[in-house]
C-alpha positions as CSV (number, residue, x, y, z in Angstrom):
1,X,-2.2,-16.2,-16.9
2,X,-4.7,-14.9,-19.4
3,X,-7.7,-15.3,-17.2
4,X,-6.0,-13.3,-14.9
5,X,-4.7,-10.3,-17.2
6,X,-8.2,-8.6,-17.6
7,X,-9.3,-8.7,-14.2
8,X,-6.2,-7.0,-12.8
9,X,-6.9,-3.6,-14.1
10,X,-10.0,-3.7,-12.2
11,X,-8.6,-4.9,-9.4
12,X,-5.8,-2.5,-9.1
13,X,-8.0,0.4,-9.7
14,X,-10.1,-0.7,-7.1
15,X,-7.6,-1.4,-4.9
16,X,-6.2,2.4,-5.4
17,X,-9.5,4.2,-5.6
18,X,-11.3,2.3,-2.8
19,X,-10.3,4.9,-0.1
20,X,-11.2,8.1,-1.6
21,X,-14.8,7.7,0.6
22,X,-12.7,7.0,3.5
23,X,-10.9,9.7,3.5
24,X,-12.8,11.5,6.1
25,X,-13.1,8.5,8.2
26,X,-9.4,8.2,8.5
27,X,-8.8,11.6,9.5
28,X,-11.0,11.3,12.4
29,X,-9.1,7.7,13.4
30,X,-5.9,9.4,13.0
31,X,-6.5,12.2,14.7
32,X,-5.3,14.5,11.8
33,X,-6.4,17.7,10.2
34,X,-9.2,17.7,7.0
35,X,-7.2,17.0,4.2
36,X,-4.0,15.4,5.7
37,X,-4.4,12.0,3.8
38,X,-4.2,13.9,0.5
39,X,-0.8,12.4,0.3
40,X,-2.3,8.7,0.5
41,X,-4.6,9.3,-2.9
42,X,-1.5,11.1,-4.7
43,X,1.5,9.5,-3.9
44,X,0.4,6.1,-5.0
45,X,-0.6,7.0,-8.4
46,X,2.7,9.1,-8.6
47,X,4.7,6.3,-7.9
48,X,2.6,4.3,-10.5
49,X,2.7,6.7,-13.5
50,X,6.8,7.4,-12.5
51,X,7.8,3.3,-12.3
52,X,5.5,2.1,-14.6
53,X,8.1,3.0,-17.7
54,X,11.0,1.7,-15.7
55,X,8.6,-2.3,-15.0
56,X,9.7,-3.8,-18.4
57,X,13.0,-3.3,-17.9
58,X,13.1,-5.7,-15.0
59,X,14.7,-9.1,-16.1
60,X,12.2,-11.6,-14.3
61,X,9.6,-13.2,-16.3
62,X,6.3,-11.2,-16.9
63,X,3.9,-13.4,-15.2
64,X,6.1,-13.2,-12.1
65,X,6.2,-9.2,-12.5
66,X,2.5,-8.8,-13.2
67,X,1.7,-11.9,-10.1
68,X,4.3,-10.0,-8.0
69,X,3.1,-6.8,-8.5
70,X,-0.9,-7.7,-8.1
71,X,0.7,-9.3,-4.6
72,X,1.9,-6.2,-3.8
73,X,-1.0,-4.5,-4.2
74,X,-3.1,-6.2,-2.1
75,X,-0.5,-7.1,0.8
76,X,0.5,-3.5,1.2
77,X,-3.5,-3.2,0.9
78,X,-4.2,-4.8,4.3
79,X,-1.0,-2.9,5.8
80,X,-2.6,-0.1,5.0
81,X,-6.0,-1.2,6.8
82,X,-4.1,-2.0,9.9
83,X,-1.9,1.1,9.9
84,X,-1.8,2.8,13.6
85,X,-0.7,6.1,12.0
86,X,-0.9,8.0,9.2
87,X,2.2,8.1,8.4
88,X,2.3,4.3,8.1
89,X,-0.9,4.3,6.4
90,X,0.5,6.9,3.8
91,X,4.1,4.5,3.1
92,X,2.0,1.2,2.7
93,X,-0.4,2.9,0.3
94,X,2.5,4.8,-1.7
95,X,4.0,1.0,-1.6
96,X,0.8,0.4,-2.9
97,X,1.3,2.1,-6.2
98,X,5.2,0.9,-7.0
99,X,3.5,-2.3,-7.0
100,X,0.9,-1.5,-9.3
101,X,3.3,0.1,-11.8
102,X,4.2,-3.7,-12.7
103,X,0.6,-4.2,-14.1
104,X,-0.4,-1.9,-16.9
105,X,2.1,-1.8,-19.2
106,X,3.1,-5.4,-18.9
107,X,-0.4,-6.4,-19.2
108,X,-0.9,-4.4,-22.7
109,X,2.2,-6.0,-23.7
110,X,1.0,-9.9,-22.9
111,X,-2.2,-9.4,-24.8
112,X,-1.0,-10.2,-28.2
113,X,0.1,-13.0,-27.0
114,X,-1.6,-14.5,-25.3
115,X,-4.7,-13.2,-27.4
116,X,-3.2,-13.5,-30.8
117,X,-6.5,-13.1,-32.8
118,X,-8.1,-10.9,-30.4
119,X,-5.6,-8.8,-29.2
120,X,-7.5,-5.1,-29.7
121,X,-10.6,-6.3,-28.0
122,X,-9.2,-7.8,-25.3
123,X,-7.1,-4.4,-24.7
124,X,-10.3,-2.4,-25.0
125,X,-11.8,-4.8,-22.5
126,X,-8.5,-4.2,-20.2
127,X,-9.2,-0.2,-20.6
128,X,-12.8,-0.7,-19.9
129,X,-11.8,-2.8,-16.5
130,X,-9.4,-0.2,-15.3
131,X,-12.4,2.6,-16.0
132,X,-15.0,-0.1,-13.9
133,X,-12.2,-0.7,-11.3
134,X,-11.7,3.4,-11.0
135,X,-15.5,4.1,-10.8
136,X,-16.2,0.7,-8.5
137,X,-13.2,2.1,-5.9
């Protein structure tokens, strides 16, 4: 579990960010006006910042909410690449972001344990991968 807790900030923030070049692209597949997958970039961060409060309330044990939610991320990923409308393409990526609300605040809770001595630097490492996973998407 620890080797894994870093990495998943970048890979969530990657995962949520790696569109936003796209954008254009998928407007032209779908057939829909400039700007109509603004709901595809929002919604999934809503539904991260809104959840992510409500994840450690969940009574399953935190490597299976954090593993479950990194799952989720990247199965409702590759929906969302094979998506023949943008409707569906707009669900699977706002599914995309109630899965990552299981990461952050989990993960920041794990690292004193399972990094006792090195707790704060291994947070400001998380931090720093969420920044590279942002800026890398």
């Amino acid at each position: 579990m620890a080797w894994a807790l870093i990495p998943s900030g970048v890979f969530i923030y990657v995962a949520l960010y790696a569109v936003v070049p796209m954008l254009p692209g998928l407007e032209r597949l779908f057939g829909t006006a400039p700007g109509s997958t603004h709901l595809g970039i929002s919604l999934p961060f809503l539904l991260l910042v809104l959840l992510s409060p409500l994840v450690p309330r969940i009574r399953l044990p935190v490597g299976t909410v954090v593993g479950g939610g990194l799952l989720g991320v990247g199965l409702f990923g590759i929906l969302a690449g094979l998506a023949p409308s943008l409707e569906i393409w707009t669900i699977c990526r706002t599914l995309q972001g109630a899965f990552a609300a299981a990461v952050p605040g989990l993960s920041l809770a794990l690292l004193p344990r399972l990094y006792p001595r090195k707790h704060a630097q291994m947070a400001g490492f998380w931090v720093a991968g969420n920044v590279l996973g942002g800026g890398l998407g």
